[in-house]
C-alpha positions as CSV (number, residue, x, y, z in Angstrom):
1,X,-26.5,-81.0,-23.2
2,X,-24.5,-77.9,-24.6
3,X,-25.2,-74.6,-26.5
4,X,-24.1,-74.2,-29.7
5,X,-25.4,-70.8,-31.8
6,X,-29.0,-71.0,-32.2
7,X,-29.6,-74.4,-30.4
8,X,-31.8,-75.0,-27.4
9,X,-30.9,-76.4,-24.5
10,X,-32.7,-76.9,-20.9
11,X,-30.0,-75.0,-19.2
12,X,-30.9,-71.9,-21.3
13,X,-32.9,-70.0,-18.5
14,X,-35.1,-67.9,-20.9
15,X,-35.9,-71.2,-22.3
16,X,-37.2,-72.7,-19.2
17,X,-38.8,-69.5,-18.2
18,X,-40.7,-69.7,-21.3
19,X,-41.8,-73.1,-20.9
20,X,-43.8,-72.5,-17.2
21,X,-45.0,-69.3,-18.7
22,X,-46.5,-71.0,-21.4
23,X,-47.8,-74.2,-19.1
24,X,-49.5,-71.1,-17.1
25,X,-51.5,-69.3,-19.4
26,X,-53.0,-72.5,-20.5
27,X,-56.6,-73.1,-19.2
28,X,-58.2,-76.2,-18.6
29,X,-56.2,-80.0,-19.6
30,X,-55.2,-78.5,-23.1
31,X,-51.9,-77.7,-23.0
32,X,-49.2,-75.8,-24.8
33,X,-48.0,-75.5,-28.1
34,X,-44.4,-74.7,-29.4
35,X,-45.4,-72.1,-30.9
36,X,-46.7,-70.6,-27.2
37,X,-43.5,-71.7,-25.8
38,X,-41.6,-69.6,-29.0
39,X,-43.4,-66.0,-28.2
40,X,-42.2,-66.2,-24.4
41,X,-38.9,-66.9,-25.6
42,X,-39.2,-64.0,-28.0
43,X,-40.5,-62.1,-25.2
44,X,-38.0,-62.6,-22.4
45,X,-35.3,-62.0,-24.7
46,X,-37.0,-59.0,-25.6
47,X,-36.9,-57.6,-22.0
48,X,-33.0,-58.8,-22.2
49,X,-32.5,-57.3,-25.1
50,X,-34.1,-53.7,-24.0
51,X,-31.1,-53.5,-20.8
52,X,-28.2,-55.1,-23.2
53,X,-29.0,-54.0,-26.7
54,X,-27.3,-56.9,-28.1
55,X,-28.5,-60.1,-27.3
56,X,-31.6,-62.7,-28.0
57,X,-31.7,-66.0,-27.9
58,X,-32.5,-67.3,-31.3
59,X,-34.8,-70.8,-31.8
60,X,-36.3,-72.6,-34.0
61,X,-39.8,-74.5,-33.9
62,X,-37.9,-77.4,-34.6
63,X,-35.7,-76.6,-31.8
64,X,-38.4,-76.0,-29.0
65,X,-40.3,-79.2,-30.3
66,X,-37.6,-81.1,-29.9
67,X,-36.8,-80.4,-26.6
68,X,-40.0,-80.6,-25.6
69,X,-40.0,-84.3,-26.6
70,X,-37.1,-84.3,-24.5
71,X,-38.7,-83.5,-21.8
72,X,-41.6,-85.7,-22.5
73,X,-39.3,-88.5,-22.5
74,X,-37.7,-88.5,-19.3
75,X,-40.8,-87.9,-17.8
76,X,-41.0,-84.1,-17.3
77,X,-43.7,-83.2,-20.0
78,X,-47.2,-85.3,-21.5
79,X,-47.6,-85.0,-25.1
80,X,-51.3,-85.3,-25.7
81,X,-52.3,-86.9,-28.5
82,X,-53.2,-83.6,-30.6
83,X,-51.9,-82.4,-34.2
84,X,-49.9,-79.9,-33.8
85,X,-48.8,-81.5,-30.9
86,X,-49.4,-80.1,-27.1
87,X,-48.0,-80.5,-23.8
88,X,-48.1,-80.5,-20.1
89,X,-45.8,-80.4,-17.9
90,X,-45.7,-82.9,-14.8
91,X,-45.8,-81.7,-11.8
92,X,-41.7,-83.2,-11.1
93,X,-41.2,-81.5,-14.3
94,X,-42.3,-78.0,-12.7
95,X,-40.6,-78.2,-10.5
96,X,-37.1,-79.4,-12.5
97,X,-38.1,-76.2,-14.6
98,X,-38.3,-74.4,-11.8
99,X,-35.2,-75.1,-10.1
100,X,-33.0,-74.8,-12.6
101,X,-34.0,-70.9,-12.9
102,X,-33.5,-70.7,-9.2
103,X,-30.2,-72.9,-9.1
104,X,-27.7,-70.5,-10.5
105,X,-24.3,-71.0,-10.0
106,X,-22.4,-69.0,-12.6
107,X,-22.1,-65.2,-13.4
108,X,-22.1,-65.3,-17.0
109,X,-25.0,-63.2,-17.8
110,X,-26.2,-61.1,-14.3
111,X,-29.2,-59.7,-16.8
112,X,-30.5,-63.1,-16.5
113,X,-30.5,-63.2,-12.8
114,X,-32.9,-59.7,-12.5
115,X,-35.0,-61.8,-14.9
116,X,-35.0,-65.1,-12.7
117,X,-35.9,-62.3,-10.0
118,X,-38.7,-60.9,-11.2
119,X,-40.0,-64.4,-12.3
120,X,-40.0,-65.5,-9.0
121,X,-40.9,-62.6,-7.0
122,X,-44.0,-61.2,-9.6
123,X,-45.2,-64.7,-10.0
124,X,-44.7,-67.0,-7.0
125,X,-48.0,-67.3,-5.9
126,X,-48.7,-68.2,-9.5
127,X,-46.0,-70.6,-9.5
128,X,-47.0,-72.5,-6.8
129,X,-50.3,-72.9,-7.7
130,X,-49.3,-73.7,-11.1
131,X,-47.5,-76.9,-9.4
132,X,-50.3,-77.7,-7.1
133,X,-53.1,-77.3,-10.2
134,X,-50.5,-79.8,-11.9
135,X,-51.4,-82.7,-9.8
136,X,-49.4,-84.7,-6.5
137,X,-46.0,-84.3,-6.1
138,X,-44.1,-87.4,-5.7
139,X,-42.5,-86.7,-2.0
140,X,-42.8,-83.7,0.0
141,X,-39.1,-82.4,0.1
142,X,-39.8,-81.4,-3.7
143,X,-42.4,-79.2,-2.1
144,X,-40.2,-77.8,-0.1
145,X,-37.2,-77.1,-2.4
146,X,-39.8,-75.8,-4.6
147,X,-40.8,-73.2,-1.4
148,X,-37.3,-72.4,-1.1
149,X,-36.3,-71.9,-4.9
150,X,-38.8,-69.5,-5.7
151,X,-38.4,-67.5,-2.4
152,X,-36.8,-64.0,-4.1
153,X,-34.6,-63.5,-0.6
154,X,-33.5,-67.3,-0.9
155,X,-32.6,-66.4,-4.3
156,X,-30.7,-63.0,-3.5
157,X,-28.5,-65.3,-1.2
158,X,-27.6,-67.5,-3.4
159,X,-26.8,-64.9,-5.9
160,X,-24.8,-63.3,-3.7
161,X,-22.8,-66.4,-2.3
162,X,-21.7,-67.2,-6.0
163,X,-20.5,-63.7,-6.1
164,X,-18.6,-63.9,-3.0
165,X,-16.8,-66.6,-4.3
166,X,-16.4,-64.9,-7.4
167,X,-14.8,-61.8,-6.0
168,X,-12.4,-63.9,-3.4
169,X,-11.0,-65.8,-6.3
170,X,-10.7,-62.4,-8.6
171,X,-9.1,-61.3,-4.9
172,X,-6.5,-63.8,-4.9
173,X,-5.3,-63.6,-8.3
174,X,-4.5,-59.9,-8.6
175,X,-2.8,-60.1,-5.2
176,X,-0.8,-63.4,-6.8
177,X,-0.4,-61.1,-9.7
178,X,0.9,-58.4,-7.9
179,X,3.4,-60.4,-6.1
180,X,4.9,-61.6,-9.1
181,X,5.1,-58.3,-10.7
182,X,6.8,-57.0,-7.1
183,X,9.2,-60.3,-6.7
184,X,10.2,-59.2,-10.4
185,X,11.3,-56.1,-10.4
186,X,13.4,-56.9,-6.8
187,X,15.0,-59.4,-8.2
188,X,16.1,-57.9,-11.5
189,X,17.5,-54.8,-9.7
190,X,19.3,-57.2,-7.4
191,X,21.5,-58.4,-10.3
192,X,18.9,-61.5,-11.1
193,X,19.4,-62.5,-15.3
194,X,15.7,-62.2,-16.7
195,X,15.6,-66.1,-17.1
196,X,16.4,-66.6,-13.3
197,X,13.7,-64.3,-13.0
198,X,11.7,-66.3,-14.7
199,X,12.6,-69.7,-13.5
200,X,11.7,-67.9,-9.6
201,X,8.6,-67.0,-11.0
202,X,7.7,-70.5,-12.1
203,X,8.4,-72.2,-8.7
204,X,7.3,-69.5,-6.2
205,X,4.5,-68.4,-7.9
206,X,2.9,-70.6,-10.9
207,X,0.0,-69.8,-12.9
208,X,-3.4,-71.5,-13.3
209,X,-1.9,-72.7,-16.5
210,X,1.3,-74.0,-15.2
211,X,0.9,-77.7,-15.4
212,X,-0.3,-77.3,-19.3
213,X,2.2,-74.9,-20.3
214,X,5.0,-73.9,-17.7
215,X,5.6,-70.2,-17.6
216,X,9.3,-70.6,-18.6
217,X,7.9,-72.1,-22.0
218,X,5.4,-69.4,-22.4
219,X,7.6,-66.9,-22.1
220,X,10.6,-68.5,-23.8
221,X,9.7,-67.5,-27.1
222,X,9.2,-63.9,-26.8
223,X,12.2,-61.4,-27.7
224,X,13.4,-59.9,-24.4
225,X,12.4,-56.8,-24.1
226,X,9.0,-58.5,-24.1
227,X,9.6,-61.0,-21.6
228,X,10.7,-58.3,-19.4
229,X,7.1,-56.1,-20.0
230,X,5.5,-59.3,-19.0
231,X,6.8,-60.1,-15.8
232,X,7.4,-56.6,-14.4
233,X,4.8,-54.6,-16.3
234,X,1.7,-56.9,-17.2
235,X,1.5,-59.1,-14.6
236,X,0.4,-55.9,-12.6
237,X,-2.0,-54.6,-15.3
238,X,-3.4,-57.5,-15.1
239,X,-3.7,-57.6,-11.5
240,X,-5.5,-53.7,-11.7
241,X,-7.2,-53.5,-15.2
242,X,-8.2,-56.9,-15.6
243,X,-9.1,-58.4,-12.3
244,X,-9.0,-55.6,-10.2
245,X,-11.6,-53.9,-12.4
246,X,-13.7,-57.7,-12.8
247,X,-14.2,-57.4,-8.9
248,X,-15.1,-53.6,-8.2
249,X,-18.0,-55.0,-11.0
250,X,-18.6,-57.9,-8.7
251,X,-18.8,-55.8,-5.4
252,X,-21.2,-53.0,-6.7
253,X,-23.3,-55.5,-8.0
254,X,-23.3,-57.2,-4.9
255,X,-24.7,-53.7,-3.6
256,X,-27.4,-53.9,-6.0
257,X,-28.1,-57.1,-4.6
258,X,-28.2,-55.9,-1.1
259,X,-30.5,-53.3,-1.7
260,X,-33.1,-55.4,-3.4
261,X,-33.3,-58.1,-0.9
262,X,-33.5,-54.8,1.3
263,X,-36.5,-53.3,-0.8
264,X,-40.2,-53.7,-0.3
């Protein structure tokens, strides 16, 4: 499933956030509504939208209900017999919920994380009895991947190896980057035309992009004077302002990661 504007979908971790919340404040075998579910999404994005100041995610009933049948239909959710309809979430389903809060593997929103982390770390004890108040689980390696995914220091880890990763590849292309930029300028002082440049360029040092567009044809129909900004001058802005800048982010973040699997 995919995000598109408003739409909800179960990778949306605000949205699956708001589903256990509104499974837990739910006493007794009566379930949730969408409408529960709605005002926790209202709310986490709330909390988002207090650090960003520009962002919500933005559902409609319609929207929550149907994913909710979506879940009810592959087994992750009851819908009980009620008008307006209720739900309850399985125990597998939980746990699904669960992990895919705790499985992130992309940096596209680090606001999103601190929420995960406060989820997990203000309300595992809830969370966990949430599960076992749900019913059996079917084997006990989902009990303990559910142990391990709400674990906050667990977490932190994995957070931290997905920036790693993130800040050896941002690494690797500004010193790519900056080797271009150097291998130009030595060898258009050494008497090299700019297309033989170029053409050097292409075979010693190719861009992600190469096999979809070679850098000769990308280049080829700019004016000159341009082509030459691009391979001496740009290539190491890029390198400094672009990436270079990307993974000092990444590294003090990392440090603010440190520190709270360092906290009390």
């Amino acid at each position: 499933m995919a995000r598109s504007g408003s739409v909800a979908v179960v990778e949306e971790p605000i949205l699956c956030a708001s589903i256990i919340a509104a499974q837990a404040v739910v006493l007794g075998d009566d379930g949730f509504r969408q409408r529960d579910v709605r005002f926790f999404i209202e709310l986490f994005s709330n909390w988002l939208e207090s650090t960003t100041g520009n962002w919500a995610l933005t559902v409609h009933n319609v929207q929550v209900q149907r994913h909710l049948d979506l879940l009810s239909r592959v087994g992750w959710a009851k819908r009980l017999g009620r008008k307006p309809p209720r739900y309850r979430l399985t125990p597998e389903g939980l746990v699904e919920l669960i992990g895919r809060l705790g499985r992130r593997d992309d940096l596209r929103r680090l606001d999103e994380f601190f929420l995960v982390f406060h989820f997990f770390g203000a309300y595992g004890d809830r969370l966990k009895m949430l599960v076992d108040r749900s019913g059996p689980l079917a084997s006990r390696a989902l009990a303990r991947d559910l142990a391990e995914l709400i674990d906050p220091a667990a977490l932190i880890r994995r957070e931290r190896a997905t920036v790693r990763r993130a800040i050896a590849r941002l690494s690797a292309r500004s010193e790519e980057s900056i080797k271009m930029s150097e291998l130009s300028r030595r060898l258009l002082s050494s008497g090299k035309t700019l297309d033989e440049t170029i053409a050097t360029l292409e075979r010693d040092h190719a861009y992600e992009l190469n096999s979809q567009k070679p850098l000769t044809e990308l280049l080829g129909g700019l004016p000159e004077p341009w082509r030459r900004v691009e391979v001496e001058q740009a290539a190491f802005h890029r390198a400094t302002k672009l990436w270079g800048a990307t993974r000092e982010l990444l590294v003090e973040y990392d440090r603010v990661l440190e520190r709270l699997l360092k906290a009390p």
